[in-house]
PQR file with spaces between the fields and no chain letter, atoms N, CA, C, O and H, PARSE charges and radii, in Angstrom:
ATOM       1  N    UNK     1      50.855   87.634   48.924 -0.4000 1.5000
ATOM       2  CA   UNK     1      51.202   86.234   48.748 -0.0000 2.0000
ATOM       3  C    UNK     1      52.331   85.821   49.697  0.5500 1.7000
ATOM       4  O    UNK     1      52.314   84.782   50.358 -0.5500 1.4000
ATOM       5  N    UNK     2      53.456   86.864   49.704 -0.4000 1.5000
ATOM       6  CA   UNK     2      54.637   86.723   50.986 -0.0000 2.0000
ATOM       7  C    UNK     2      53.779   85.992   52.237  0.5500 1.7000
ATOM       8  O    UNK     2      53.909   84.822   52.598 -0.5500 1.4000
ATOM       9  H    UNK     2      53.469   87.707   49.167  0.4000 1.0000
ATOM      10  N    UNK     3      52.758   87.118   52.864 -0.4000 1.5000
ATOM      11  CA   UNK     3      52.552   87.269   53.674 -0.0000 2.0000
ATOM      12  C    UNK     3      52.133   85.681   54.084  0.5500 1.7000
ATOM      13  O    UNK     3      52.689   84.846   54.797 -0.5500 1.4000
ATOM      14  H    UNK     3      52.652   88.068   52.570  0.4000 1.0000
ATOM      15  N    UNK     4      50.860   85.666   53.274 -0.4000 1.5000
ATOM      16  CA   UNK     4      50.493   83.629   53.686 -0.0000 2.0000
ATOM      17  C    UNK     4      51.142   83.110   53.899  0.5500 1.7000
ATOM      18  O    UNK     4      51.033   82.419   54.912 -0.5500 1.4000
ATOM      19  H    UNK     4      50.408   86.344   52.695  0.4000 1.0000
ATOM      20  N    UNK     5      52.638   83.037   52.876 -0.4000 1.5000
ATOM      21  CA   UNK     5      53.428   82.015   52.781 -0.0000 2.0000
ATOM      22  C    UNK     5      53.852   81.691   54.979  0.5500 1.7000
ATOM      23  O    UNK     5      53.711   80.734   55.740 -0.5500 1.4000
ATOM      24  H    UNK     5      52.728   83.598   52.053  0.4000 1.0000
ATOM      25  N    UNK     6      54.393   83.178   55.126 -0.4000 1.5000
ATOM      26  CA   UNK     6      55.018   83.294   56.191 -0.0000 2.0000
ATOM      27  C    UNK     6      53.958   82.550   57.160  0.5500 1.7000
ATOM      28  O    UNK     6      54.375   81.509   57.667 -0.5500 1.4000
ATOM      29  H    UNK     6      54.508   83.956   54.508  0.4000 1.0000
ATOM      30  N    UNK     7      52.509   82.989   57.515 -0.4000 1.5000
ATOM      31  CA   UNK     7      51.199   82.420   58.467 -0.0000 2.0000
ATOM      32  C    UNK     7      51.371   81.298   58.206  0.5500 1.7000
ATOM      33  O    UNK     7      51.737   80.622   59.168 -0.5500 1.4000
ATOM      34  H    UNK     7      52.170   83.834   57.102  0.4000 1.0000
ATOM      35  N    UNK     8      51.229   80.640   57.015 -0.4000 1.5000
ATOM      36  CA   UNK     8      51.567   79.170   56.733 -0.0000 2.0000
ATOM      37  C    UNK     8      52.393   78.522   57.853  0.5500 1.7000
ATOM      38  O    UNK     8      51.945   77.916   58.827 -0.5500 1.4000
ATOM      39  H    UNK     8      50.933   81.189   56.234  0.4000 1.0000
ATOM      40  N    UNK     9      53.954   78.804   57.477 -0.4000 1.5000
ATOM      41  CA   UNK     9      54.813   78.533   58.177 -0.0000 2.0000
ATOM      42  C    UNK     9      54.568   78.994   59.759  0.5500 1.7000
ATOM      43  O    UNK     9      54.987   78.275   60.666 -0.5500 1.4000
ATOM      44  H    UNK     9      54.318   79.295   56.686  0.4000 1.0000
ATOM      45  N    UNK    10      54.184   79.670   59.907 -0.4000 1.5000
ATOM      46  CA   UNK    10      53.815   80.215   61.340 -0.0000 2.0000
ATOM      47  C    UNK    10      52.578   79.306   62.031  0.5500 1.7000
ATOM      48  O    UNK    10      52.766   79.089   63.228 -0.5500 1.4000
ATOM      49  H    UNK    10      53.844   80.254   59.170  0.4000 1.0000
ATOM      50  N    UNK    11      51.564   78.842   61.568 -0.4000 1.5000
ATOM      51  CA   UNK    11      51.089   77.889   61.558 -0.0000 2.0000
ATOM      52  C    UNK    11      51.246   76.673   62.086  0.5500 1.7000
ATOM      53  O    UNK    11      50.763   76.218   63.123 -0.5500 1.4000
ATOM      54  H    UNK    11      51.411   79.018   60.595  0.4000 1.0000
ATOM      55  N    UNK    12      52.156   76.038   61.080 -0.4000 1.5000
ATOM      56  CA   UNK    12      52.723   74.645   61.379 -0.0000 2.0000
ATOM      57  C    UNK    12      53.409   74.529   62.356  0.5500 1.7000
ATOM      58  O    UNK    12      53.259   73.545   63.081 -0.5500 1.4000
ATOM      59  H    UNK    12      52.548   76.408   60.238  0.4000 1.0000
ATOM      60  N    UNK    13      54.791   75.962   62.773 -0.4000 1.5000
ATOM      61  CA   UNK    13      55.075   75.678   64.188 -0.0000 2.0000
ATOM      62  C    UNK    13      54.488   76.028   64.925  0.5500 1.7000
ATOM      63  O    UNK    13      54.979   75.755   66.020 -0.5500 1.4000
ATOM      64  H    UNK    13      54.913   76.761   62.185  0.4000 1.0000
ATOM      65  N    UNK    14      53.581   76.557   64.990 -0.4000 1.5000
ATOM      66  CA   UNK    14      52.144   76.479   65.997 -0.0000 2.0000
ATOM      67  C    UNK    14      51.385   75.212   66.729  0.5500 1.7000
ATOM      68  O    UNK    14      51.080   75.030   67.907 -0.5500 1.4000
ATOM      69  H    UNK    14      53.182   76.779   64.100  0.4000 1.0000
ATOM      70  N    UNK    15      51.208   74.418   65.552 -0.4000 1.5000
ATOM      71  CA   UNK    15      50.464   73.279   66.216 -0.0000 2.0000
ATOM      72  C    UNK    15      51.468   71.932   65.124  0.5500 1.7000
ATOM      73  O    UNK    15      51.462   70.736   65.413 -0.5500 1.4000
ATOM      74  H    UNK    15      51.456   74.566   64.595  0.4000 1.0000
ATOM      75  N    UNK    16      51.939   72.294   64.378 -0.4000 1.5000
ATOM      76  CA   UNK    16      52.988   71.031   63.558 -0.0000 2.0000
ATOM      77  C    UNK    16      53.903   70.367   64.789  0.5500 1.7000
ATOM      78  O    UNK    16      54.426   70.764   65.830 -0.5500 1.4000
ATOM      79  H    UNK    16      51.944   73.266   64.142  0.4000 1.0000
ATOM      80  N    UNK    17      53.753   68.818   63.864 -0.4000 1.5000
ATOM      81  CA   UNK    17      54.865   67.606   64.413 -0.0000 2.0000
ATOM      82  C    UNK    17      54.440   67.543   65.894  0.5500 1.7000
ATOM      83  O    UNK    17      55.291   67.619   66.780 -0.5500 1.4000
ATOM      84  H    UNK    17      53.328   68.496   63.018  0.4000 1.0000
ATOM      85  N    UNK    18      53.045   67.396   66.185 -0.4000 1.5000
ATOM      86  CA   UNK    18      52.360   67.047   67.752 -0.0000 2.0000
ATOM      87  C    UNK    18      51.886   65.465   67.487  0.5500 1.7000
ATOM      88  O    UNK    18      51.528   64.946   66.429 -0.5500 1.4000
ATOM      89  H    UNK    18      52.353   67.335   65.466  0.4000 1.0000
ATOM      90  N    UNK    19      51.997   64.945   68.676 -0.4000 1.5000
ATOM      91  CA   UNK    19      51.535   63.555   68.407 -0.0000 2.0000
ATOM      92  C    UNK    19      50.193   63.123   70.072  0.5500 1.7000
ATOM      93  O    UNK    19      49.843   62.004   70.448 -0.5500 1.4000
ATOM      94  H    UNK    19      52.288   65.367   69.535  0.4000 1.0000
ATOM      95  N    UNK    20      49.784   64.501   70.666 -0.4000 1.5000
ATOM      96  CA   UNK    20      48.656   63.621   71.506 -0.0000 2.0000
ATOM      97  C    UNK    20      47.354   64.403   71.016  0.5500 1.7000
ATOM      98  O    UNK    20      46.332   64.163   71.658 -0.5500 1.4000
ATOM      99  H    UNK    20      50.068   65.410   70.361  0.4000 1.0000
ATOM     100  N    UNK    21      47.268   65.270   70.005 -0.4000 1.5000
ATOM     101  CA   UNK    21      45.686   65.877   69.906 -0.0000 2.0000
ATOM     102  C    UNK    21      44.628   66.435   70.978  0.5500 1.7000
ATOM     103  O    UNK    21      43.414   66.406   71.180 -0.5500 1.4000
ATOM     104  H    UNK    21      48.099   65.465   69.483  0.4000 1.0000
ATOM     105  N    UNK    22      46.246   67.158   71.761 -0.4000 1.5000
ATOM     106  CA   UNK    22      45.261   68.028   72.719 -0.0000 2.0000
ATOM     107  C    UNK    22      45.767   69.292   72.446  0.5500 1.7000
ATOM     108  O    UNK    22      46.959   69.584   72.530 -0.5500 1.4000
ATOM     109  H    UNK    22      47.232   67.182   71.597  0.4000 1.0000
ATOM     110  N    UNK    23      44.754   70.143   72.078 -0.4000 1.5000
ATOM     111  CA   UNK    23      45.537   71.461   71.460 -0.0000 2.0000
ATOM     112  C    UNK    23      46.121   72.107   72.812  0.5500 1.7000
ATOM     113  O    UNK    23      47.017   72.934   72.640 -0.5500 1.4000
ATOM     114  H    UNK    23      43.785   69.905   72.010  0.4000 1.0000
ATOM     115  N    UNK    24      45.766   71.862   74.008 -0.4000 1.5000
ATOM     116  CA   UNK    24      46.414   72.477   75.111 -0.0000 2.0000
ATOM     117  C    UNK    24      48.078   72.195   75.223  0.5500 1.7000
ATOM     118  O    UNK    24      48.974   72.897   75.693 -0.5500 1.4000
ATOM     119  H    UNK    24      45.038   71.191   74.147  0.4000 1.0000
ATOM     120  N    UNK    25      48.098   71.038   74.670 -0.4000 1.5000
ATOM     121  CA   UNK    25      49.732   70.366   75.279 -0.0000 2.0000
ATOM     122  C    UNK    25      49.993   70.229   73.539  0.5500 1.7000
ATOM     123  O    UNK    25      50.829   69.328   73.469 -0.5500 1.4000
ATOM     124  H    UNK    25      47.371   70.468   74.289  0.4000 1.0000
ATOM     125  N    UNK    26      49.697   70.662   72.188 -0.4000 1.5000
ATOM     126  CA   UNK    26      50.249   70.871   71.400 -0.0000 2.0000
ATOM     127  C    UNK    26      49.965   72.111   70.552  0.5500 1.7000
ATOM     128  O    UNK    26      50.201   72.227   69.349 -0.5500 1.4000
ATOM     129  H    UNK    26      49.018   71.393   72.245  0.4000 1.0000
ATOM     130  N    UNK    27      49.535   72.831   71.198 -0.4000 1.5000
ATOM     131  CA   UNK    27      50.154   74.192   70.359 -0.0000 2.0000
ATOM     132  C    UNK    27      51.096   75.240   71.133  0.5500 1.7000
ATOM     133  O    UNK    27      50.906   75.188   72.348 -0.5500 1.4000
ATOM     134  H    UNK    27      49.343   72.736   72.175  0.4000 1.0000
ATOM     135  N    UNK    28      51.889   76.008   70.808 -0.4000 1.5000
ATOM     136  CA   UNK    28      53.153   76.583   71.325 -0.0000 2.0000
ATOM     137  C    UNK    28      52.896   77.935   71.289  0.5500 1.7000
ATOM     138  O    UNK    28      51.849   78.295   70.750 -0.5500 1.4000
ATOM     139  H    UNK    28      52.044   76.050   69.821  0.4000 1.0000
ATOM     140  N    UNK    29      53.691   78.807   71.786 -0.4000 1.5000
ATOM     141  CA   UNK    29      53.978   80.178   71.571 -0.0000 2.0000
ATOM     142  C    UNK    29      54.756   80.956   71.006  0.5500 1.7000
ATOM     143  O    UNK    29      55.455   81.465   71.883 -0.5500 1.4000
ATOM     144  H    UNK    29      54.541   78.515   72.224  0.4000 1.0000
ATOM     145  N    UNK    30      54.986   81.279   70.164 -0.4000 1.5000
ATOM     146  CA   UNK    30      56.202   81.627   69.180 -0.0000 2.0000
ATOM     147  C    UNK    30      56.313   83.023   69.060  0.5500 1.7000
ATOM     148  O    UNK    30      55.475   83.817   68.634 -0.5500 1.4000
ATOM     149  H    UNK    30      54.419   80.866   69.452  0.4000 1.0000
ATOM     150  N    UNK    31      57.808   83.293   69.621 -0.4000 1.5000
ATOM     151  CA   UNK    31      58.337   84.136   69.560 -0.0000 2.0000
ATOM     152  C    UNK    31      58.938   84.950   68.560  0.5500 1.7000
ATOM     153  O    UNK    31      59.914   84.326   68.144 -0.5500 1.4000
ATOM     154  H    UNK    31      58.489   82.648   69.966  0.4000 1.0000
ATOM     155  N    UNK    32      58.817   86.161   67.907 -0.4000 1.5000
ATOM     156  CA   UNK    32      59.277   86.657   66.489 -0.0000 2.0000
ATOM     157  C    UNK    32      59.969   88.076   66.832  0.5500 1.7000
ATOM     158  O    UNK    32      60.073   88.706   67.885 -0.5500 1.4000
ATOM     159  H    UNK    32      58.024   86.668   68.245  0.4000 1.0000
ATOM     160  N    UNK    33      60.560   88.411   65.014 -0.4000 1.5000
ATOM     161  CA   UNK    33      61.196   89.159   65.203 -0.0000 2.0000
ATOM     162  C    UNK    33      59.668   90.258   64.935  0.5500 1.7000
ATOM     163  O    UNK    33      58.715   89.488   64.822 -0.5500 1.4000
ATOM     164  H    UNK    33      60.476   87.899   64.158  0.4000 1.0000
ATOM     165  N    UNK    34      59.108   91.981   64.789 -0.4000 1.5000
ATOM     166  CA   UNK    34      58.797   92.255   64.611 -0.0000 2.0000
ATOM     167  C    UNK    34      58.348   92.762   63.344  0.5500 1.7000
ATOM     168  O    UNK    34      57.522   93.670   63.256 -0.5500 1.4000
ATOM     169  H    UNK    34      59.883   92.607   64.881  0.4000 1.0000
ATOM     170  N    UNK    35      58.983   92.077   62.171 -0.4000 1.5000
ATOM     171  CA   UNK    35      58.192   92.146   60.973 -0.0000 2.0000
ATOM     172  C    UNK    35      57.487   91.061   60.861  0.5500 1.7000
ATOM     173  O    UNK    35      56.344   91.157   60.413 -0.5500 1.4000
ATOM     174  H    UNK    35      59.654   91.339   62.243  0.4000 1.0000
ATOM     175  N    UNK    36      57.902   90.060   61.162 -0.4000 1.5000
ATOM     176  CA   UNK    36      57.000   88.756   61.314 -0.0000 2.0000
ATOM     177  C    UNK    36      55.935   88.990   62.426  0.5500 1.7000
ATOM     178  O    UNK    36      54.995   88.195   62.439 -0.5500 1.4000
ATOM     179  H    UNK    36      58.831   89.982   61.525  0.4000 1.0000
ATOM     180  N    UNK    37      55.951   89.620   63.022 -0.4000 1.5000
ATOM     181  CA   UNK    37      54.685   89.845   64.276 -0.0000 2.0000
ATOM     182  C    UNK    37      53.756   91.212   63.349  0.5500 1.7000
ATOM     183  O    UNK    37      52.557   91.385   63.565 -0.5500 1.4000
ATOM     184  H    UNK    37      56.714   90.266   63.012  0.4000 1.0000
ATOM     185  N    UNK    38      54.387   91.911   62.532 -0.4000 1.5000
ATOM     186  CA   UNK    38      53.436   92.864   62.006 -0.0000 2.0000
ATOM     187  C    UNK    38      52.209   91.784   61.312  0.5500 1.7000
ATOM     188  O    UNK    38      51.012   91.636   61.561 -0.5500 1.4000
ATOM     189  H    UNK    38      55.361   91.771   62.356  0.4000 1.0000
ATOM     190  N    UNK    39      53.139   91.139   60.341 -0.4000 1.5000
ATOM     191  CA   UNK    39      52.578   90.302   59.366 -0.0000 2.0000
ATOM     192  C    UNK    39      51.503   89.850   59.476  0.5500 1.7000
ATOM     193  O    UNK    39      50.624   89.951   58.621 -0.5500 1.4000
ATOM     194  H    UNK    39      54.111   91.260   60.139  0.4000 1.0000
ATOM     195  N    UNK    40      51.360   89.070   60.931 -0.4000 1.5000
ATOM     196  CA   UNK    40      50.912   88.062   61.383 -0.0000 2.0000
ATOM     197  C    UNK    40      49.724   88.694   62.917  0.5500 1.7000
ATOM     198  O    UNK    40      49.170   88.007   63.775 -0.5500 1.4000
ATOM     199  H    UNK    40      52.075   88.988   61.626  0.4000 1.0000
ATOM     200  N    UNK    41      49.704   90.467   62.688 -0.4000 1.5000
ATOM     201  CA   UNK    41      49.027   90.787   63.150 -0.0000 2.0000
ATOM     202  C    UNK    41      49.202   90.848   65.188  0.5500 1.7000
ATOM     203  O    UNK    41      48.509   90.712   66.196 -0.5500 1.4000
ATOM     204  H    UNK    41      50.154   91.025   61.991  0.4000 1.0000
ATOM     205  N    UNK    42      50.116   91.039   64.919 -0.4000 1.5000
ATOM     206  CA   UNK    42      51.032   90.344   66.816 -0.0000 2.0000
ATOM     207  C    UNK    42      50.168   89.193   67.136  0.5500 1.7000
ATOM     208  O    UNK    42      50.087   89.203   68.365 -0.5500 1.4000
ATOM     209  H    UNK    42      50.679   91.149   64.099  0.4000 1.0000
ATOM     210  N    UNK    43      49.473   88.193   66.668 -0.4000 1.5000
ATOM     211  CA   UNK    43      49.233   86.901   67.162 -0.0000 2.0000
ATOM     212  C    UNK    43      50.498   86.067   67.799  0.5500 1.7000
ATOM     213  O    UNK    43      50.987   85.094   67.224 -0.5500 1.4000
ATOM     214  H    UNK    43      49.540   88.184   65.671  0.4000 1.0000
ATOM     215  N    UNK    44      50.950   86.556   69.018 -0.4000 1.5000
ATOM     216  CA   UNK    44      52.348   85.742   69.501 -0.0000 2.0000
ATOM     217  C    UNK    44      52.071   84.507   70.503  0.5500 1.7000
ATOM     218  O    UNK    44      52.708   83.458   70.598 -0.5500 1.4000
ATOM     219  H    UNK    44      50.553   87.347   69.484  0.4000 1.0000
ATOM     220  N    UNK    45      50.864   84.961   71.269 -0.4000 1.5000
ATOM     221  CA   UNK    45      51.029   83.867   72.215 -0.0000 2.0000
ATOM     222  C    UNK    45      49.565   83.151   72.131  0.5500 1.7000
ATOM     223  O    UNK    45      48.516   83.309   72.755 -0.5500 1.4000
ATOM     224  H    UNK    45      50.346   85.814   71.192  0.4000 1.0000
ATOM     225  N    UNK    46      49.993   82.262   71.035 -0.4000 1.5000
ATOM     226  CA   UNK    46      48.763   81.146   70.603 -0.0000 2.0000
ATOM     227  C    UNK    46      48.657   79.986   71.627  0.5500 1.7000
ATOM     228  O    UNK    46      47.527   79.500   71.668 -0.5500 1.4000
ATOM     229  H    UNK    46      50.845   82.133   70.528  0.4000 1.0000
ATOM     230  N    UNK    47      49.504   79.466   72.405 -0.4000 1.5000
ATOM     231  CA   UNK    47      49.222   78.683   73.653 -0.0000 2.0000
ATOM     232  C    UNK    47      48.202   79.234   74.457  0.5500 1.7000
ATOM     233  O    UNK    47      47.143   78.613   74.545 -0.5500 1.4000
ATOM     234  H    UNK    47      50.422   79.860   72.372  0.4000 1.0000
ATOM     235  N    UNK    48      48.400   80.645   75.251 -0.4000 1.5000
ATOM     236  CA   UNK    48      47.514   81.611   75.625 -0.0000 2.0000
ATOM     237  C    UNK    48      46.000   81.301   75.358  0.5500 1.7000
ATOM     238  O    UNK    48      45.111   80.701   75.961 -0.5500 1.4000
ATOM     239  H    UNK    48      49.260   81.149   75.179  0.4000 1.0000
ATOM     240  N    UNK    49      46.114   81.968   74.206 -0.4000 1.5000
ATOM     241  CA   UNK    49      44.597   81.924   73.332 -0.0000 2.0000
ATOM     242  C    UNK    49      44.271   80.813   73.336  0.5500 1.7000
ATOM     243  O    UNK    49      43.085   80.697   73.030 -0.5500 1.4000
ATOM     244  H    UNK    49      46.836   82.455   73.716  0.4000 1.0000
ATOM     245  N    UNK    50      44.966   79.529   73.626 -0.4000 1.5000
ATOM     246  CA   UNK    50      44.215   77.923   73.431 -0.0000 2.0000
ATOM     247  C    UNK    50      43.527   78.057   75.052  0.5500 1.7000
ATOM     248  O    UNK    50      42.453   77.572   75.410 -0.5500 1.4000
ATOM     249  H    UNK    50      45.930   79.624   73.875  0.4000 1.0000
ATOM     250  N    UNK    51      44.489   78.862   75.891 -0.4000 1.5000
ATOM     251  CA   UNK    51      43.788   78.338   77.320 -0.0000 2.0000
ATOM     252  C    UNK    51      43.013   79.296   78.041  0.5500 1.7000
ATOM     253  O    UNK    51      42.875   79.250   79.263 -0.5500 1.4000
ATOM     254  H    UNK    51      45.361   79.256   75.601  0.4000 1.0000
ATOM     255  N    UNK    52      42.414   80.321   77.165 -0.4000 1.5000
ATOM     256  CA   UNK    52      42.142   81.667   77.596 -0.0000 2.0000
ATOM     257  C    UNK    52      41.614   81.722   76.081  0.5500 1.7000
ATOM     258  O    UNK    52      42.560   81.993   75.342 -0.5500 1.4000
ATOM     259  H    UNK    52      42.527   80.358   76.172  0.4000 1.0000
ATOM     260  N    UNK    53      40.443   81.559   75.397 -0.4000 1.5000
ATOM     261  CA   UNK    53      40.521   81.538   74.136 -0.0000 2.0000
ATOM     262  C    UNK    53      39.699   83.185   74.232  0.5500 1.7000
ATOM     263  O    UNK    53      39.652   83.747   73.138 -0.5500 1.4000
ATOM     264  H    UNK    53      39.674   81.339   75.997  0.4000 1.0000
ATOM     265  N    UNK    54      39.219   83.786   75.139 -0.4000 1.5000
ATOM     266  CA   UNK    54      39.164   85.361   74.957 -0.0000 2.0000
ATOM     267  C    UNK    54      39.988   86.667   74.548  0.5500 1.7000
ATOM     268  O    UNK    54      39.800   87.831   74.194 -0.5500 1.4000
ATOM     269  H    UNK    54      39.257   83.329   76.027  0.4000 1.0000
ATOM     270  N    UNK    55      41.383   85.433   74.908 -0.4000 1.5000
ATOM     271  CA   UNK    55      42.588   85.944   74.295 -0.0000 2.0000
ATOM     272  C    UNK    55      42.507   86.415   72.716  0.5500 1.7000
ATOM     273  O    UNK    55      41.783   85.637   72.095 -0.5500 1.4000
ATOM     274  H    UNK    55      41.535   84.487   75.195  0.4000 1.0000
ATOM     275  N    UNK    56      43.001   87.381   71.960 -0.4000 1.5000
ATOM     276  CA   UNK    56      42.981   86.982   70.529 -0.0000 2.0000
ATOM     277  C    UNK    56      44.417   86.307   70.234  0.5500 1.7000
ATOM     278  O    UNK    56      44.679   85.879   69.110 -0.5500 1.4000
ATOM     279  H    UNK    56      43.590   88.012   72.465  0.4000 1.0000
């Protein structure tokens, strides 16, 4: 249940508080400490994966 909570939040600053609906120019890359990157499976560079979606 931790764990969601955290993806949740990881999530929203992912693609949260964007205002043009281009996932290229609104989703980010977020940098963590390494329990939050276990958590979350090292999904770090979600910009990446928007422009390279072979990326995981």
């Amino acid at each position: 249940l931790f764990a969601a909570q955290i993806l949740n939040v990881r999530g929203i600053s992912e693609h949260g508080l964007t205002s043009t609906g281009n996932e290229f120019v609104d989703s980010r890359t977020i940098l963590s400490n390494s329990v939050v990157s276990f958590l979350s499976c090292h999904v770090n560079y979600h910009l990446a994966h928007h422009l390279f979606p072979g990326i995981p």
